[in-house]
mmCIF file of the C-alpha atoms, coordinates in Angstrom:
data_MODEL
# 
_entry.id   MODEL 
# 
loop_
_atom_site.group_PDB 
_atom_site.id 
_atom_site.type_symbol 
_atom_site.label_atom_id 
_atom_site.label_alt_id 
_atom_site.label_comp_id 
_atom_site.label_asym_id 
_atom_site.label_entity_id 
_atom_site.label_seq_id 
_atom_site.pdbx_PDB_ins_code 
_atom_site.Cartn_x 
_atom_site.Cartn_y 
_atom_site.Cartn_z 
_atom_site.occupancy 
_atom_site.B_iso_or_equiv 
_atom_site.pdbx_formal_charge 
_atom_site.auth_seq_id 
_atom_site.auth_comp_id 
_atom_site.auth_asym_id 
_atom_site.auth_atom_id 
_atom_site.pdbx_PDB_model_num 
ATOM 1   C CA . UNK A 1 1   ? 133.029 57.002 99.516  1.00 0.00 ? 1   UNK A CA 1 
ATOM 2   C CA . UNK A 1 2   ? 134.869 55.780 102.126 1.00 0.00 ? 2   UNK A CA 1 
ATOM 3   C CA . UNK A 1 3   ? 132.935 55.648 105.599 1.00 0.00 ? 3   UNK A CA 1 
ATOM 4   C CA . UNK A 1 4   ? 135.182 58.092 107.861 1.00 0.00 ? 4   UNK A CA 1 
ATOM 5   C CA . UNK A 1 5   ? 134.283 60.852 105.123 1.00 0.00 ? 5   UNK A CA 1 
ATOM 6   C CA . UNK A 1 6   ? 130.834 59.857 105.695 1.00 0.00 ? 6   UNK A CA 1 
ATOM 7   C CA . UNK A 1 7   ? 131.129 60.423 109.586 1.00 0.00 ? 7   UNK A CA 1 
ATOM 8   C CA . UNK A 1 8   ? 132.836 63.817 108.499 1.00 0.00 ? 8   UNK A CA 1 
ATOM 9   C CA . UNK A 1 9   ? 130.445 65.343 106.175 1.00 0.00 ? 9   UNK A CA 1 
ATOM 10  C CA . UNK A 1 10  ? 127.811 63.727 108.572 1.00 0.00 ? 10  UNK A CA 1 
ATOM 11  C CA . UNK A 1 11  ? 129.167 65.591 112.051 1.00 0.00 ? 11  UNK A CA 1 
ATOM 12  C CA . UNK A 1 12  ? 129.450 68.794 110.250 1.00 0.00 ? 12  UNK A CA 1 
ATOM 13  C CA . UNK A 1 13  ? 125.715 68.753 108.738 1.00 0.00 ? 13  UNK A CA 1 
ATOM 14  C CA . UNK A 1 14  ? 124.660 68.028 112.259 1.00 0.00 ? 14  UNK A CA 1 
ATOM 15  C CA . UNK A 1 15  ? 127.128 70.806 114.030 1.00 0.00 ? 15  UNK A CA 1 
ATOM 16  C CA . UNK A 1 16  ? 125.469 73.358 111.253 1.00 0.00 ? 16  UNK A CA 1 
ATOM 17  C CA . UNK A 1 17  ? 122.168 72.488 112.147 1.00 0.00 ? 17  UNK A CA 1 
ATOM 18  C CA . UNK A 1 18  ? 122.679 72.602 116.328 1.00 0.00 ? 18  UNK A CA 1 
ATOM 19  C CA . UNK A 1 19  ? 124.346 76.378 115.471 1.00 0.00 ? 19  UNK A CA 1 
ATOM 20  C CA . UNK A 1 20  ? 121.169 77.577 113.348 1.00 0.00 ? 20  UNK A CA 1 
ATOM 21  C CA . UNK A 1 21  ? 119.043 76.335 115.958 1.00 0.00 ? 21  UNK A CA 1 
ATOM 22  C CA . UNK A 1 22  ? 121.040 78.046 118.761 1.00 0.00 ? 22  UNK A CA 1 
ATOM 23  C CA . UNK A 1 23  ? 120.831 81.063 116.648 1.00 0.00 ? 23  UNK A CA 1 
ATOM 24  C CA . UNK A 1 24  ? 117.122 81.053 116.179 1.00 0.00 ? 24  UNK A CA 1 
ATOM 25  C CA . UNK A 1 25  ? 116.728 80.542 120.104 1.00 0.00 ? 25  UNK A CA 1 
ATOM 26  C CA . UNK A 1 26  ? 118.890 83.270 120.971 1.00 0.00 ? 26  UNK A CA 1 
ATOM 27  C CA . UNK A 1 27  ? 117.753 85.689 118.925 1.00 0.00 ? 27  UNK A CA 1 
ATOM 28  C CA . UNK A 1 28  ? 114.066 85.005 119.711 1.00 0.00 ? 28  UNK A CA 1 
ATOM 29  C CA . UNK A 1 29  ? 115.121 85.211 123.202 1.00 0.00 ? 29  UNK A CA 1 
ATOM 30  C CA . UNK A 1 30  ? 116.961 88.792 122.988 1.00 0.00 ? 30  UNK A CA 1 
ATOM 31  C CA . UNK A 1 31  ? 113.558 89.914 120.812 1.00 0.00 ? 31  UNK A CA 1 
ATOM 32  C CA . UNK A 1 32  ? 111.220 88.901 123.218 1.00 0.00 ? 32  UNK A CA 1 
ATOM 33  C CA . UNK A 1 33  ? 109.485 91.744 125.141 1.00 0.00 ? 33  UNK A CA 1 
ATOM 34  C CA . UNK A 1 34  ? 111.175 91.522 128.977 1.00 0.00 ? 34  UNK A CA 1 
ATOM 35  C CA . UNK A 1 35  ? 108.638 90.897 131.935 1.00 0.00 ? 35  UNK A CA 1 
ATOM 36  C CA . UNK A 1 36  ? 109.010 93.229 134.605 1.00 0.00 ? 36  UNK A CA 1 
ATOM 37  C CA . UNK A 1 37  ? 109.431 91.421 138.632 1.00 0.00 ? 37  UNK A CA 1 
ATOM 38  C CA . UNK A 1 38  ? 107.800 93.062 141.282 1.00 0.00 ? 38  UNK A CA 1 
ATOM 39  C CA . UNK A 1 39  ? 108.754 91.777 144.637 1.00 0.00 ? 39  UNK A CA 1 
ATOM 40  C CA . UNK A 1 40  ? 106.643 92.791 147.263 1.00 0.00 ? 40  UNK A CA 1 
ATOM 41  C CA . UNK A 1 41  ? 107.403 91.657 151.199 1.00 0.00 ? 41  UNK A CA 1 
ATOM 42  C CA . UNK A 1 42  ? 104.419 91.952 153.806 1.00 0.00 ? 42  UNK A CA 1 
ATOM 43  C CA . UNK A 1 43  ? 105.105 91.327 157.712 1.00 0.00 ? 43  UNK A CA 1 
ATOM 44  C CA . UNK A 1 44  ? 104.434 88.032 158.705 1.00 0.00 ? 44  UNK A CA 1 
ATOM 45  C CA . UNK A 1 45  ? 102.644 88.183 162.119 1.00 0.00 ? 45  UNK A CA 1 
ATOM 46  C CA . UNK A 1 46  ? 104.804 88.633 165.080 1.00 0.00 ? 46  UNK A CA 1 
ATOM 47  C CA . UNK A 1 47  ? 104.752 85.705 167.472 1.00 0.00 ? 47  UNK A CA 1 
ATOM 48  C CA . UNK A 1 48  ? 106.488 87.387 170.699 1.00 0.00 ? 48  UNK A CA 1 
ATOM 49  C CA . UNK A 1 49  ? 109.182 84.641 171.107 1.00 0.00 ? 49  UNK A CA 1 
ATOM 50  C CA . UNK A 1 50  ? 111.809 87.319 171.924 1.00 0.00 ? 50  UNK A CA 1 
ATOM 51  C CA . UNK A 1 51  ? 109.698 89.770 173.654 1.00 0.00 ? 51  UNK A CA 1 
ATOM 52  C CA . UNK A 1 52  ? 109.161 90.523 177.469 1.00 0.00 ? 52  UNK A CA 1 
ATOM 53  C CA . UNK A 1 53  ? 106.484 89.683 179.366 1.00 0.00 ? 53  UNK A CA 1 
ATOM 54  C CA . UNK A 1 54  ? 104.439 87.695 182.035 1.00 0.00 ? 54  UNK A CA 1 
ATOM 55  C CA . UNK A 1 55  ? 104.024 84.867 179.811 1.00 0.00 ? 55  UNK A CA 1 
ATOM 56  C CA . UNK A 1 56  ? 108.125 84.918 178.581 1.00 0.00 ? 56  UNK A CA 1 
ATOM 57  C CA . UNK A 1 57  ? 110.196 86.227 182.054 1.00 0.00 ? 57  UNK A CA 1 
ATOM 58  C CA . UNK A 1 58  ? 113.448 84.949 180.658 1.00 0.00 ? 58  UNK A CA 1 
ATOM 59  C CA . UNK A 1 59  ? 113.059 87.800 177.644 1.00 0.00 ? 59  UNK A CA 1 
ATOM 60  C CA . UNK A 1 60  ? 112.529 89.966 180.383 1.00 0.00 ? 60  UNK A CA 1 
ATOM 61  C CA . UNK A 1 61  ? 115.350 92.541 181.445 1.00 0.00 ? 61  UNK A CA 1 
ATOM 62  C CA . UNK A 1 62  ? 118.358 90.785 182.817 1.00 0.00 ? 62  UNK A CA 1 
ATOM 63  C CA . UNK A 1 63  ? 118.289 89.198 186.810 1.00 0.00 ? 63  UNK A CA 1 
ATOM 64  C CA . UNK A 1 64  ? 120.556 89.812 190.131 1.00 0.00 ? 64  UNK A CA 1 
ATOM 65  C CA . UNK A 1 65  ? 122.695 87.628 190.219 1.00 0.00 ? 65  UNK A CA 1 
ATOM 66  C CA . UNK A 1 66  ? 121.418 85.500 193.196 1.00 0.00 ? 66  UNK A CA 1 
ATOM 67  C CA . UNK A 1 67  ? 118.141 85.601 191.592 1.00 0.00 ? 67  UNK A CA 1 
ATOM 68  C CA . UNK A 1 68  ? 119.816 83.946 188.358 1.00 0.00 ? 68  UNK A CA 1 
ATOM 69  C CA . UNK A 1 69  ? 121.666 81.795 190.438 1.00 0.00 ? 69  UNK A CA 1 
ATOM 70  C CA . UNK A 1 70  ? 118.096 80.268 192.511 1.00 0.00 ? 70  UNK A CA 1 
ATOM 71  C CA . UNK A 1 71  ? 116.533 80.417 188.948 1.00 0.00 ? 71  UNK A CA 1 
ATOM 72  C CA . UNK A 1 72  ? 119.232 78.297 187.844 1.00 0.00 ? 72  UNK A CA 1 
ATOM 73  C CA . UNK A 1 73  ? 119.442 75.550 191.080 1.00 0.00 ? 73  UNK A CA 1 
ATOM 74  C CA . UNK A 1 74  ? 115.453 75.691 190.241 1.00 0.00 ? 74  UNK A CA 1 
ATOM 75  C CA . UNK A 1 75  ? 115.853 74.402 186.873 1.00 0.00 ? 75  UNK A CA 1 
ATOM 76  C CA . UNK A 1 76  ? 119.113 71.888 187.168 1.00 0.00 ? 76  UNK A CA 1 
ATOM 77  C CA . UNK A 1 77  ? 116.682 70.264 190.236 1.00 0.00 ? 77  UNK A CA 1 
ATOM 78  C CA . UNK A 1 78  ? 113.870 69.897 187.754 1.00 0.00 ? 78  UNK A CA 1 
ATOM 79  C CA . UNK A 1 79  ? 115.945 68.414 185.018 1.00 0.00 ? 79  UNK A CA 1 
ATOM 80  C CA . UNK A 1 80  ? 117.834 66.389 187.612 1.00 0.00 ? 80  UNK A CA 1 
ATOM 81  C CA . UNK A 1 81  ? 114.878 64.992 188.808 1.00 0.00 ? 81  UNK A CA 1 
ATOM 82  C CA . UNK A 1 82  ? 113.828 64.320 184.848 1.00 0.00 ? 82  UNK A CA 1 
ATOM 83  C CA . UNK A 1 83  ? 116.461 62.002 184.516 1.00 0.00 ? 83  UNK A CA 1 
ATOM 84  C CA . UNK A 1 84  ? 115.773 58.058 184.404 1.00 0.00 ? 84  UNK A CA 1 
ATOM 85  C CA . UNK A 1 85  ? 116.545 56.579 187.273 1.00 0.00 ? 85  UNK A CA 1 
ATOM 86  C CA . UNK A 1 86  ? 116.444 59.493 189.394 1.00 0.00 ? 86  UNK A CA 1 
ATOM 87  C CA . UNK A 1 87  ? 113.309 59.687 192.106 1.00 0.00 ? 87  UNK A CA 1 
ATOM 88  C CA . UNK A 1 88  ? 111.904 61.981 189.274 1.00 0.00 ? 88  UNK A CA 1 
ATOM 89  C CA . UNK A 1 89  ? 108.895 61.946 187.062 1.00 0.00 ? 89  UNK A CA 1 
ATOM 90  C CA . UNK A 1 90  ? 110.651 59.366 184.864 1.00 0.00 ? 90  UNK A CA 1 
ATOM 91  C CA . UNK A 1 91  ? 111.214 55.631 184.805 1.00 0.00 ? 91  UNK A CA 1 
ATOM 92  C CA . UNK A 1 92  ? 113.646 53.741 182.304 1.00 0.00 ? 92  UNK A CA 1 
ATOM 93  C CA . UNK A 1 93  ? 111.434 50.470 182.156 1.00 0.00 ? 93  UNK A CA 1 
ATOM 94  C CA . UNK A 1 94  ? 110.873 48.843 179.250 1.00 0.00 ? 94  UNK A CA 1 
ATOM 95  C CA . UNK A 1 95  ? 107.045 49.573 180.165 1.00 0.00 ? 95  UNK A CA 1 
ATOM 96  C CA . UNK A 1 96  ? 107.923 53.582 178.702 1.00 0.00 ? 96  UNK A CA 1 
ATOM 97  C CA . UNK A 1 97  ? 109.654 52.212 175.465 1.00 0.00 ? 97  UNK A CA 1 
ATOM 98  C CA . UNK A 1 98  ? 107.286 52.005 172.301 1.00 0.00 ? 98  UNK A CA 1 
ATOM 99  C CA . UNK A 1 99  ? 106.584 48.742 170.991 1.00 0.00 ? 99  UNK A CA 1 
ATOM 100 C CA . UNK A 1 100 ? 108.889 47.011 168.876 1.00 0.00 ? 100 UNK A CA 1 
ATOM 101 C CA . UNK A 1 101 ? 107.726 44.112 166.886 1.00 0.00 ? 101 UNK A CA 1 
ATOM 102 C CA . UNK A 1 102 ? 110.766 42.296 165.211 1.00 0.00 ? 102 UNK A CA 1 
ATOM 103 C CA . UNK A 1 103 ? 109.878 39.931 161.838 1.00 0.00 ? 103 UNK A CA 1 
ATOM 104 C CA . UNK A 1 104 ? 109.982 35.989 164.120 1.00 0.00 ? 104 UNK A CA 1 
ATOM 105 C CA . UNK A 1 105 ? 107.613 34.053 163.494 1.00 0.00 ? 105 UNK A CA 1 
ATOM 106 C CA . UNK A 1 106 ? 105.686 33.799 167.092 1.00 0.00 ? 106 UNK A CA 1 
ATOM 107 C CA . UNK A 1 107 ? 102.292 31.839 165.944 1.00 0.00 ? 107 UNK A CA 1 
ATOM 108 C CA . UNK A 1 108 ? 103.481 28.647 164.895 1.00 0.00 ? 108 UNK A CA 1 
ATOM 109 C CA . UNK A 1 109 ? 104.275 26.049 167.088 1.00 0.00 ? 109 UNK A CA 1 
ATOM 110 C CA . UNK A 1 110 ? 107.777 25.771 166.448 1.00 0.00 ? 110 UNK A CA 1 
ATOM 111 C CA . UNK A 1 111 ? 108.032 29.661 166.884 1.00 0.00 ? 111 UNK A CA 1 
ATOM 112 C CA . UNK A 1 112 ? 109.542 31.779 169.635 1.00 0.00 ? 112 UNK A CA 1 
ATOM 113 C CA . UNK A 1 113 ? 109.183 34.912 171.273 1.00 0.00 ? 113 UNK A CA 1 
ATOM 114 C CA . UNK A 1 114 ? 111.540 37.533 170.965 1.00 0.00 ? 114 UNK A CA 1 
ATOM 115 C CA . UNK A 1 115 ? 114.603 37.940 173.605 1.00 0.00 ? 115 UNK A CA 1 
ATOM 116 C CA . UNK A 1 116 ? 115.018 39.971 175.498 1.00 0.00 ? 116 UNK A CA 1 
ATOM 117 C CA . UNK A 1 117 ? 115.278 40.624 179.662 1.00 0.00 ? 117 UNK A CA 1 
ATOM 118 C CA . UNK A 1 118 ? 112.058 41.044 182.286 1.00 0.00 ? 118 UNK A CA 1 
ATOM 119 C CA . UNK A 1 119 ? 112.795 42.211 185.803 1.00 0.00 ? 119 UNK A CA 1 
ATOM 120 C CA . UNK A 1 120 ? 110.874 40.625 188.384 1.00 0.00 ? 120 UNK A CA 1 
ATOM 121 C CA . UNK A 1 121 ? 109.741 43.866 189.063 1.00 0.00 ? 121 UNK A CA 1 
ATOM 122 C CA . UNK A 1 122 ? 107.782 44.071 186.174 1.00 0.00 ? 122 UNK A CA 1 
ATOM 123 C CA . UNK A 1 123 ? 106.235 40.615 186.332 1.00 0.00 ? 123 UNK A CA 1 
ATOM 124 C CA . UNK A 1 124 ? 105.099 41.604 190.394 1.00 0.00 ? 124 UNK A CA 1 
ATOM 125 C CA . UNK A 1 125 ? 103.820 44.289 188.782 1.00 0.00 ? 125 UNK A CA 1 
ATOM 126 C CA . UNK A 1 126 ? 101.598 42.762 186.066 1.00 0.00 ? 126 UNK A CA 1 
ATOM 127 C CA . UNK A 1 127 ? 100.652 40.496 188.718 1.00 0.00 ? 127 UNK A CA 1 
ATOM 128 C CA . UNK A 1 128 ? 99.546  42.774 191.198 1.00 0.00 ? 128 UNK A CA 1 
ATOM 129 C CA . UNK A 1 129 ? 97.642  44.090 188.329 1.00 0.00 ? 129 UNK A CA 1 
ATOM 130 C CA . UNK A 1 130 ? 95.030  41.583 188.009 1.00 0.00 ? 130 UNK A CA 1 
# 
C-alpha cells in the first residue's frame, strides 16, 4: 500500500467519525428539554442628576437672559482665576507636581541627582522655611 492511499483511507475514517459525532451533538441538542428565560428589570434608585431643585439650579427651568449672561461672567471669572499662573487659587510650581523618581543612581558617590530647573523662588522659599 502505497502511503498517499494511506492518508486517503486515513482522512476519510477521521471525516466519518467528526460527522457521527456532530450528529450525536446535534441531535442531543434538538432533544433536550428547552429552559425557559425570564427577564425581569427593577428601577434602579433615582439619583436626581437631571432634576430641579435647590441643590441642582442649573436643572431648574430655563434663566433671563441677563441672568444667564451674570451666571455665565460668574463662572468664566472662577475658571479664569483657576488657571496657573493667573492670581487664582492655583500655582504651576513644581512644588504642586507629584513626585517623580526617575531610575539614577543618587546614593553612590559617583551618582547624580536628577536635572532638572529650580527658581530662586523656590529655594527663598525653602529657606524662609526654616
Amino acid at each position: 500500500m502505497k502511503l498517499s492511499q494511506l492518508k486517503t483511507i486515513v482522512k476519510e475514517a477521521v471525516k466519518e467519525a467528526i460527522q457521527e459525532e456532530m450528529k450525536d451533538i446535534l441531535m442531543e441538542a434538538v432533544r433536550s428539554p428547552k429552559q425557559t428565560v425570564i427577564e425581569t428589570r427593577t428601577e434602579s434608585p433615582s439619583t436626581g442628576v437631571g432634576i430641579p431643585g435647590p441643590m441642582n439650579p442649573v436643572a431648574a427651568a430655563p434663566l433671563p437672559e441677563d441672568d444667564r449672561m451674570k451666571l455665565r461672567e460668574n463662572m468664566m471669572g472662577v475658571l479664569d482665576g483657576m488657571r496657573p499662573g493667573a492670581n487664582g487659587t492655583l500655582s504651576a510650581t513644581t512644588q504642586d507636581m507629584p513626585l517623580q523618581m526617575g531610575g539614577g543612581d543618587t546614593t553612590s558617590p559617583n551618582g547624580s541627582l536628577p536635572q532638572g530647573n529650580v527658581s530662586m523662588d523656590m529655594i527663598m522659599g525653602l529657606m524662609k522655611s526654616k
